[in-house]
DSSP file (Angstrom, degrees, kcal/mol; ACC not computed):
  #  RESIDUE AA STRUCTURE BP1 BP2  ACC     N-H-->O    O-->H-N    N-H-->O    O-->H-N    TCO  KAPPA ALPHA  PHI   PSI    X-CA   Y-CA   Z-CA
    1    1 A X              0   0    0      0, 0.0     2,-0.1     0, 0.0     0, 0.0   0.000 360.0 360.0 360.0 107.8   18.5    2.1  -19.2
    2    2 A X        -     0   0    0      1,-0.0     2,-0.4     2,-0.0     0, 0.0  -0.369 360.0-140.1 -61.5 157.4   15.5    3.9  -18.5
    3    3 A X        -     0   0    0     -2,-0.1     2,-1.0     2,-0.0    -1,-0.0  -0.926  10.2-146.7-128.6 110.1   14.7    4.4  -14.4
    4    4 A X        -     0   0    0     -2,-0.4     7,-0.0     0, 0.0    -2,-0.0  -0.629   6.6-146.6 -88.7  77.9   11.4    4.1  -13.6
    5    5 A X        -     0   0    0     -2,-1.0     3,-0.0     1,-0.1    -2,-0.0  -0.217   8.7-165.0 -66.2 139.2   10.4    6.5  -10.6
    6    6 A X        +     0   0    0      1,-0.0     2,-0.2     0, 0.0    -1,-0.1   0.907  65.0  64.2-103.2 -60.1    7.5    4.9   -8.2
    7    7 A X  S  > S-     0   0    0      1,-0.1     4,-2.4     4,-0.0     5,-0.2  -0.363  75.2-134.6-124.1 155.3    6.7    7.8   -6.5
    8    8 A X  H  > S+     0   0    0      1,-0.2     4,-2.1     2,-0.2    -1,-0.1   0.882 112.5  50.9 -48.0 -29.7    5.2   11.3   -7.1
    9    9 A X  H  4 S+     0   0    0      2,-0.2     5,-0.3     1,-0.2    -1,-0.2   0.935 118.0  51.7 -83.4 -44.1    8.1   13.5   -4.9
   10   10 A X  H  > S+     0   0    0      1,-0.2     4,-1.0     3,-0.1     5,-0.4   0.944 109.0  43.0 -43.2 -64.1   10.6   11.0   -7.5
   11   11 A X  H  < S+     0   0    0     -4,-2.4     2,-0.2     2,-0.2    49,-0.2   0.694 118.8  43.7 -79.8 -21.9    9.2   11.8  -10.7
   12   12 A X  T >< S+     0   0    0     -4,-2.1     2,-2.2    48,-0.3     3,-0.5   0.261 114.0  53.0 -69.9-140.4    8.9   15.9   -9.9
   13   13 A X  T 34 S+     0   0    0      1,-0.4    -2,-0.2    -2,-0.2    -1,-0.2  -0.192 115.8  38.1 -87.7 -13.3   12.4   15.8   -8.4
   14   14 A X  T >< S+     0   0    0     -2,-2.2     3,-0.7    -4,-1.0     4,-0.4   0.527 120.4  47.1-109.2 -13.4   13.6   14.0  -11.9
   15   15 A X  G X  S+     0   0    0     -3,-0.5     2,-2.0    -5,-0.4     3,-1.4   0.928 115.1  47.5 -97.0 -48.6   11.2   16.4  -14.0
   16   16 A X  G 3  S+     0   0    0      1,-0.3    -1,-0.2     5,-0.1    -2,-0.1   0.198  96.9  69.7 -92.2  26.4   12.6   19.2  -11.9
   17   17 A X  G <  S+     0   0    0     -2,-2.0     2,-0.6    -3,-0.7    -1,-0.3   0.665  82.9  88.2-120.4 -23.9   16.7   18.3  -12.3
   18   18 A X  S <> S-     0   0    0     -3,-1.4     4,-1.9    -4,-0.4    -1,-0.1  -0.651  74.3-144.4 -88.0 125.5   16.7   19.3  -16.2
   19   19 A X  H  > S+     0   0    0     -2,-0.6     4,-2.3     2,-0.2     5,-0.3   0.815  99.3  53.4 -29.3 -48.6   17.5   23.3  -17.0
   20   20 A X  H  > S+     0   0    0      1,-0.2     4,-1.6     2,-0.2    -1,-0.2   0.877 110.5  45.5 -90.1 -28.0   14.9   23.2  -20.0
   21   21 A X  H  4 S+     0   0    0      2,-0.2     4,-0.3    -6,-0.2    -1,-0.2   0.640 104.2  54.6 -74.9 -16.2   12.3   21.9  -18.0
   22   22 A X  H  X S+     0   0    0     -4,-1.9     4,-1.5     2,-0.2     3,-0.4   0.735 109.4  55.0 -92.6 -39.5   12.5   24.0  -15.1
   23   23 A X  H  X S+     0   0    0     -4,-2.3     4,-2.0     1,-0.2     3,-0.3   0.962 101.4  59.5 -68.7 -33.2   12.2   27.2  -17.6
   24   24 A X  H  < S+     0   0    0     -4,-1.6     4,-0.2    -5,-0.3    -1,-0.2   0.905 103.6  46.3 -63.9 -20.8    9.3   25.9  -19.0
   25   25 A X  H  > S+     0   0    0     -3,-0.4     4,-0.8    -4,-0.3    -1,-0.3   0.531 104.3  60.7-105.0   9.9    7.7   26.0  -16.0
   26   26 A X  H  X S+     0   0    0     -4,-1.5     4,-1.6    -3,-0.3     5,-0.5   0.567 106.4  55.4 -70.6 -14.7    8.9   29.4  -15.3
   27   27 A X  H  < S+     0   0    0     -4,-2.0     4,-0.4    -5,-0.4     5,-0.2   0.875 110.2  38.2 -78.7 -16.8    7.1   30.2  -18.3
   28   28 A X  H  > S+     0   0    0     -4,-0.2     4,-1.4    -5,-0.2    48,-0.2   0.721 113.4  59.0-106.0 -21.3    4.0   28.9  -17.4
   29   29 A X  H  < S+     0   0    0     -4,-0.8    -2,-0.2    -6,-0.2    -1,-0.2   0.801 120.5  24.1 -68.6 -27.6    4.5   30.1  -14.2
   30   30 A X  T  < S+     0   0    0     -4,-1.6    -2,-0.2     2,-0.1    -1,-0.2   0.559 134.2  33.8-100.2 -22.7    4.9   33.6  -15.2
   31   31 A X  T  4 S-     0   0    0     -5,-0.5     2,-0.2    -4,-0.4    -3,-0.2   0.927  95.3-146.2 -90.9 -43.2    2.9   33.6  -18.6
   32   32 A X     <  +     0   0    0     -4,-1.4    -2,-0.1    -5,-0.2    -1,-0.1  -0.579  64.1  24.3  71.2-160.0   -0.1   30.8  -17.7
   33   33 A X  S    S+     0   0    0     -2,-0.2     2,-0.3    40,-0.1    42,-0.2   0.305  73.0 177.9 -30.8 130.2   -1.3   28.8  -20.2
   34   34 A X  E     -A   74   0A   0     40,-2.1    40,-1.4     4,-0.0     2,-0.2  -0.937  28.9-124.6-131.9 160.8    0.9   27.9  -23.3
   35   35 A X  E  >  -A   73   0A   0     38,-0.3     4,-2.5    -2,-0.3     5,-0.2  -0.561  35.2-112.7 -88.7 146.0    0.9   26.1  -26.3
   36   36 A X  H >> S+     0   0    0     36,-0.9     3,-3.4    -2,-0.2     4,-1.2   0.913 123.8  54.6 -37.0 -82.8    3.8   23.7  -26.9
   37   37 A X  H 3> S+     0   0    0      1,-0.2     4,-1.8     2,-0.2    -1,-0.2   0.706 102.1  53.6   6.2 -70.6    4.7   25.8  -29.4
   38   38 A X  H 34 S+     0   0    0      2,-0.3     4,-0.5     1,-0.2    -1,-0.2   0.969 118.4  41.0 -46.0 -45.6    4.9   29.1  -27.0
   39   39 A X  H << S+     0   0    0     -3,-3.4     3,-0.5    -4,-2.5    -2,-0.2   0.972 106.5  62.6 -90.6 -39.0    7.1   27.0  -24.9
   40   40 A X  H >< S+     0   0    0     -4,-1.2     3,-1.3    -5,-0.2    -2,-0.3   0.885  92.1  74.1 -26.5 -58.7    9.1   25.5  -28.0
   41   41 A X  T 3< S+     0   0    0     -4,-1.8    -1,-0.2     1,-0.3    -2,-0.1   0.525  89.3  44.4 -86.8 -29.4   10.4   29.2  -29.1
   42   42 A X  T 3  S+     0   0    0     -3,-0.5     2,-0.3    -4,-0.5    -1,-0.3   0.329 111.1  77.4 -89.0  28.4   13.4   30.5  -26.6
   43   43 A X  S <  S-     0   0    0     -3,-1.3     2,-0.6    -4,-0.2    -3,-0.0  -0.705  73.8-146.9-102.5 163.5   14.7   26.9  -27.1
   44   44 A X        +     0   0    0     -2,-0.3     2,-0.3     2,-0.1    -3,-0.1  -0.787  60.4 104.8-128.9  94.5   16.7   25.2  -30.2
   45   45 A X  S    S-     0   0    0     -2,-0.6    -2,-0.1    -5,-0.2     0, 0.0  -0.839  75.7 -90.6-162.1 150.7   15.7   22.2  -30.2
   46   46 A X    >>  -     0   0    0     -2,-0.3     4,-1.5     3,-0.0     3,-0.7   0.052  39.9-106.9 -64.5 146.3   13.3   20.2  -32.4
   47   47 A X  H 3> S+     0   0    0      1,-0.2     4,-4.0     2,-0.2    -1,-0.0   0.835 116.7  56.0 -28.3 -61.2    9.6   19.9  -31.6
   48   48 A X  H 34 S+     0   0    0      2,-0.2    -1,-0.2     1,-0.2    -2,-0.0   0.635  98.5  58.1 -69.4   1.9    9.9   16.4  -30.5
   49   49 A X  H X> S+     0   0    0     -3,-0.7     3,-5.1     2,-0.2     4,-1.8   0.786 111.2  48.5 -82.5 -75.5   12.5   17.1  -27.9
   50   50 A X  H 3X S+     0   0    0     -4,-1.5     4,-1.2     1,-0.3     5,-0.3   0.885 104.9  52.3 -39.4 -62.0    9.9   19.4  -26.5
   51   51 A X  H 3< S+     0   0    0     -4,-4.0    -1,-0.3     2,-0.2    -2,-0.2   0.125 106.3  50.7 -38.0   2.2    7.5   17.3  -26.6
   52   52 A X  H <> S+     0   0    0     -3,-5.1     4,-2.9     2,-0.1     5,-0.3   0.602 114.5  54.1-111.0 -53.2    9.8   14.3  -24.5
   53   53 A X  H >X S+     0   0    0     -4,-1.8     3,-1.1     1,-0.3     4,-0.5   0.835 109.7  42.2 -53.1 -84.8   10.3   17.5  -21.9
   54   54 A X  H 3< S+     0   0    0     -4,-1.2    -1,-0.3     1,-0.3     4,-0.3   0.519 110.0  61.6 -39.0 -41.3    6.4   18.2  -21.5
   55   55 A X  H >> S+     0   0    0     -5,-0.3     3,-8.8     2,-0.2     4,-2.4   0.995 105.8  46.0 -17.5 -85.6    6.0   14.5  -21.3
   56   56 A X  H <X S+     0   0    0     -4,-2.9     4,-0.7    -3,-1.1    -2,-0.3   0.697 111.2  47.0 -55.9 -19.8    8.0   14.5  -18.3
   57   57 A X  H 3< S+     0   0    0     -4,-0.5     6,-1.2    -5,-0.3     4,-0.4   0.390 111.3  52.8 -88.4  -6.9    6.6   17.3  -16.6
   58   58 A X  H X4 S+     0   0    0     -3,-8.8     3,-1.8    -5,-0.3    -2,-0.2   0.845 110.7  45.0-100.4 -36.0    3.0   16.0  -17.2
   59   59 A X  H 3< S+     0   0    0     -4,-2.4    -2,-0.2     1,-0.3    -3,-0.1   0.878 109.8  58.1 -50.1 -39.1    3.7   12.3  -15.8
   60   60 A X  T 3< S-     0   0    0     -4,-0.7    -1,-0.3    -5,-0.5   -48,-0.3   0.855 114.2-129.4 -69.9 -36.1    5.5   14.4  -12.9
   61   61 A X  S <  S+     0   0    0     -3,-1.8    19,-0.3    -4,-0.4    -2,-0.1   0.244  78.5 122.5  88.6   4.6    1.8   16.1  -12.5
   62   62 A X  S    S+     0   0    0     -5,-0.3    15,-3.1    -6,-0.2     2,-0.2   0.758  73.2  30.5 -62.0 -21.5    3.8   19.3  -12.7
   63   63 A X  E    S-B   76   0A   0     -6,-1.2     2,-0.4    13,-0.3    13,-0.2  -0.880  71.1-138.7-135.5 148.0    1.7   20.4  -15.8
   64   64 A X  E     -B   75   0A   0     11,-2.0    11,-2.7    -2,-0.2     2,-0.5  -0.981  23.5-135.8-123.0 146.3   -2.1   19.7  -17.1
   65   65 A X  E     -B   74   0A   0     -2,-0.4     2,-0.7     9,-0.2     9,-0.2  -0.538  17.9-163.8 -77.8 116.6   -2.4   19.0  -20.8
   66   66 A X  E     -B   73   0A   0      7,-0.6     7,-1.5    -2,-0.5     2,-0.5  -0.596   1.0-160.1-126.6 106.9   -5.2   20.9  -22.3
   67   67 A X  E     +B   72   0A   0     -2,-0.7     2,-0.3     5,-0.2     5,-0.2  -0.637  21.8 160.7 -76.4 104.0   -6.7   19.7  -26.1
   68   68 A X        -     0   0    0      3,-2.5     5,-0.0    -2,-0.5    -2,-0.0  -0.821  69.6 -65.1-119.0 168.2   -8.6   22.1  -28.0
   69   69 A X  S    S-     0   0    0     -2,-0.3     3,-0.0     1,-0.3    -2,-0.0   0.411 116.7 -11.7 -53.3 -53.0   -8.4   20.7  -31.6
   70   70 A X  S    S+     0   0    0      1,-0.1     2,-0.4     2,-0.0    -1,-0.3   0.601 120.4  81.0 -89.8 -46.3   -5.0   20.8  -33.0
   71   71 A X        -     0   0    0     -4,-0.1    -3,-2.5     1,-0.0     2,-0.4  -0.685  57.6-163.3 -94.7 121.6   -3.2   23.3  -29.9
   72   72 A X  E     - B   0  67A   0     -2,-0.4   -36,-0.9    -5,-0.2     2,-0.7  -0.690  18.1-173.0 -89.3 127.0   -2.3   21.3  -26.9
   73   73 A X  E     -AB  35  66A   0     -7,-1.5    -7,-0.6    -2,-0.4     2,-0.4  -0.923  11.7-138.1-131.3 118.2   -1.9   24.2  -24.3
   74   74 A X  E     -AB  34  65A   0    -40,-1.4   -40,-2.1    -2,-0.7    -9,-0.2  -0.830  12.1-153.6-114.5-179.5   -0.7   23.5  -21.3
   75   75 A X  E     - B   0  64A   0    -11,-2.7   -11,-2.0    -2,-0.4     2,-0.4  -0.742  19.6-130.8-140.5 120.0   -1.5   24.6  -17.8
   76   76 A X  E     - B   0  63A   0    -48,-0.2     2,-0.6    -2,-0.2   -13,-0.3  -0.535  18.3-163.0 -74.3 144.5    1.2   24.6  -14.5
   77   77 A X        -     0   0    0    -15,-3.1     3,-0.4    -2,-0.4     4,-0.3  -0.959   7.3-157.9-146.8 131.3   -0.2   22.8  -11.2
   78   78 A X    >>  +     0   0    0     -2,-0.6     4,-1.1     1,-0.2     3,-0.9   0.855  67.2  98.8 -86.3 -47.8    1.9   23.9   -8.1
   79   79 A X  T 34 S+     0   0    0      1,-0.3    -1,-0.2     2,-0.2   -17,-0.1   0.398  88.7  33.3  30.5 -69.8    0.8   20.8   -6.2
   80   80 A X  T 3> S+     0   0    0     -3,-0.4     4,-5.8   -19,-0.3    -1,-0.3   0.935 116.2  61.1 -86.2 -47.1    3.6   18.6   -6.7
   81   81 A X  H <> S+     0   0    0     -3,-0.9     4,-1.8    -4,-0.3     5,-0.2   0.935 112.3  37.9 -31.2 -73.7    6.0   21.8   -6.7
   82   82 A X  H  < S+     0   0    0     -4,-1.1     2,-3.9     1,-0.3     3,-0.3   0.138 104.8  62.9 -77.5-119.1    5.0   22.6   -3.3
   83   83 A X  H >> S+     0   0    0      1,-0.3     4,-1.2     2,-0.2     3,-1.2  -0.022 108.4  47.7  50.0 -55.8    4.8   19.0   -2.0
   84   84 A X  H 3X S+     0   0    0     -4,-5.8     4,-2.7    -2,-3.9    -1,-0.3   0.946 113.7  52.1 -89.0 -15.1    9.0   18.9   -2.9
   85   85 A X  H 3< S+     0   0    0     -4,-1.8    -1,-0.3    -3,-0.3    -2,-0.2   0.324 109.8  44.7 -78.0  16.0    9.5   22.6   -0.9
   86   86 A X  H <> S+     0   0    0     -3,-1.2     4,-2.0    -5,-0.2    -1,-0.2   0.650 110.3  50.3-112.4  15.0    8.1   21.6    1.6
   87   87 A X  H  X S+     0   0    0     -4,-1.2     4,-1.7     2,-0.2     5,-0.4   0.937 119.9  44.6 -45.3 -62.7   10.2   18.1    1.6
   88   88 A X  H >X S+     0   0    0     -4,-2.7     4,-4.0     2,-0.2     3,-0.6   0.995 107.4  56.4 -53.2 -54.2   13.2   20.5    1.2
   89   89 A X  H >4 S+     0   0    0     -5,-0.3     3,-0.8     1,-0.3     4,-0.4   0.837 110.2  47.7 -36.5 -80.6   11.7   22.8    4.0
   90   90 A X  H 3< S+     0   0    0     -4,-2.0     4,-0.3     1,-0.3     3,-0.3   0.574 115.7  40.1 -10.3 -59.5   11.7   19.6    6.3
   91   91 A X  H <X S+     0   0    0     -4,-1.7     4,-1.7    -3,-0.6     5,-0.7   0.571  93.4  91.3 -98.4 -19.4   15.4   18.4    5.5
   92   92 A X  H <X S+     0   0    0     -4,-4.0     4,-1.9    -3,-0.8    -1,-0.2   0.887  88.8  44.8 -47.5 -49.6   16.8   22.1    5.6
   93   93 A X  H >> S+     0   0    0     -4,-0.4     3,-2.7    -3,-0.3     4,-1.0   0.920 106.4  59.3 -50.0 -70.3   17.6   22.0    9.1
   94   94 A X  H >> S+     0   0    0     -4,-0.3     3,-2.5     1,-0.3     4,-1.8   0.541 114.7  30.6  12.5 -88.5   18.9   19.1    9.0
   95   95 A X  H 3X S+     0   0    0     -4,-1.7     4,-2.5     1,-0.2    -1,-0.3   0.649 114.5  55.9 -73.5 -13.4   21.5   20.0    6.5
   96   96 A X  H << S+     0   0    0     -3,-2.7     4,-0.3    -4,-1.9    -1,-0.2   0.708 105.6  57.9 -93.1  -2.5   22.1   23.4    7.4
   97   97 A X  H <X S+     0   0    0     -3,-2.5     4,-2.4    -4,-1.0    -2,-0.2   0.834 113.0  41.3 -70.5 -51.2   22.9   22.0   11.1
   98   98 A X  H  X S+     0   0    0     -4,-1.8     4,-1.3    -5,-0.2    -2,-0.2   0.802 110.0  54.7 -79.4 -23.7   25.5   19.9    9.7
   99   99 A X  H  < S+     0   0    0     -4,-2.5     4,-0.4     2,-0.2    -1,-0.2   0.913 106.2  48.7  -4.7 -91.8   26.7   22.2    7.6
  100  100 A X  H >> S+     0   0    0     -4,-0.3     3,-2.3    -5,-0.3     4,-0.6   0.954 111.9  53.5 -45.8 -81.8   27.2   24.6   10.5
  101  101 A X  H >< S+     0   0    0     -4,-2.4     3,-0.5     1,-0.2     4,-0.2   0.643 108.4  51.9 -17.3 -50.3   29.1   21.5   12.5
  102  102 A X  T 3X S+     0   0    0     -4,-1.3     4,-0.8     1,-0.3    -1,-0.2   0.515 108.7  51.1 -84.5   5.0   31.5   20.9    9.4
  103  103 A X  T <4 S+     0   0    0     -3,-2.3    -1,-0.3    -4,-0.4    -2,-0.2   0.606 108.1  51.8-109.3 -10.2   32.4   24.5    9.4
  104  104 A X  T << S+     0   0    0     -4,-0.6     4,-0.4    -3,-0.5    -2,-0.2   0.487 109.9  44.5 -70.4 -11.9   33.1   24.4   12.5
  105  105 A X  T  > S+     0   0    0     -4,-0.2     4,-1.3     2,-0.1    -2,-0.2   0.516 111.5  49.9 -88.8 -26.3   35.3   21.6   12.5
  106  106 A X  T  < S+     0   0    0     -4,-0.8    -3,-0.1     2,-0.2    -2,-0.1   0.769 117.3  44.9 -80.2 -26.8   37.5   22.5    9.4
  107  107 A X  T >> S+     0   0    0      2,-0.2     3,-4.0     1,-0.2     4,-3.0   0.967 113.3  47.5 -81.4 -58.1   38.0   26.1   10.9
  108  108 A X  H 3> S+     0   0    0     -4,-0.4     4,-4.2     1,-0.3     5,-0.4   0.927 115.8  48.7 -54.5 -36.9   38.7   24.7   14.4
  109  109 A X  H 3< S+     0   0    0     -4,-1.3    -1,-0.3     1,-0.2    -2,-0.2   0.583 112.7  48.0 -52.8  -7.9   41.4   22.0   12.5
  110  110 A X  H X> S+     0   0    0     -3,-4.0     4,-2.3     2,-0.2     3,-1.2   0.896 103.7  56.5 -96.7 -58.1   42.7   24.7   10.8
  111  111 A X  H 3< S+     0   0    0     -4,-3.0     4,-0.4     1,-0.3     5,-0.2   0.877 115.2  43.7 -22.9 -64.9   43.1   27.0   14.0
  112  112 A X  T 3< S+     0   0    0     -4,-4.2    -1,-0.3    -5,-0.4    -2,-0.2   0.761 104.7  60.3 -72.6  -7.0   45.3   24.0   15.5
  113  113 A X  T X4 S+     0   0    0     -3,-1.2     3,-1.8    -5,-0.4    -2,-0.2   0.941 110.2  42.8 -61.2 -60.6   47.1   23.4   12.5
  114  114 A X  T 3< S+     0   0    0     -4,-2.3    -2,-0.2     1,-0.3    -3,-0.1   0.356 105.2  58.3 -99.4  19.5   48.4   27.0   12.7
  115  115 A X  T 3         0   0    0     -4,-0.4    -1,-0.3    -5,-0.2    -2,-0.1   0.083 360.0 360.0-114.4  23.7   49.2   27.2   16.4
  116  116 A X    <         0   0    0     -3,-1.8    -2,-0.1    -5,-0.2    -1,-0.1   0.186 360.0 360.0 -53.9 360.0   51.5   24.2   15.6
């Protein structure tokens, strides 16, 4: 059953949860512009596999498709990228308060455990 994601911060957070797709956009991030191809080669996996990846990263807006007659090159745009750090940025206290609170509660349970 395909999942249909509503919202921009979904569909980067689902483009951004696959391994092959987060190196591809270290590649672009570090090379610029690429051809599928380019971004096909430290993978093994069939063209059209690549081509479902690069899908999902252009619907995400994570990528622009650029057409010169046959070579599709595309192009990273950070945009959405930063738009989920600074989502994350937002919720980090958060979690790294409660965090902090459950590590303080398993240690202090433990403490009285072993002055039992």
């Amino acid at each position: 059953m395909a999942v249909n994601y509503q919202s921009p911060m979904d569909r980067a957070f689902h483009a951004l949860g696959d391994q092959t797709r987060r190196e591809m956009i270290s590649m672009l991030a570090s090379s610029g512009a690429l051809s599928a191809n380019e971004l096909r080669k430290p993978f093994n996996v069939a063209q059209p596999t690549i081509s479902k990846h690069l899908k999902v990263l252009e619907t995400a807006g994570l990528v622009r498709r650029e057409i010169s007659g046959r070579v599709h090159r595309f192009h990273l745009e950070t945009a959405p990228l930063k738009q989920a750090e600074d989502w994350i940025a937002r919720h980090r206290t958060f979690w790294e308060g409660t965090l902090q609170q459950l590590e303080n509660f398993v240690c202090s349970t433990a403490d009285r455990e072993n002055a039992e």
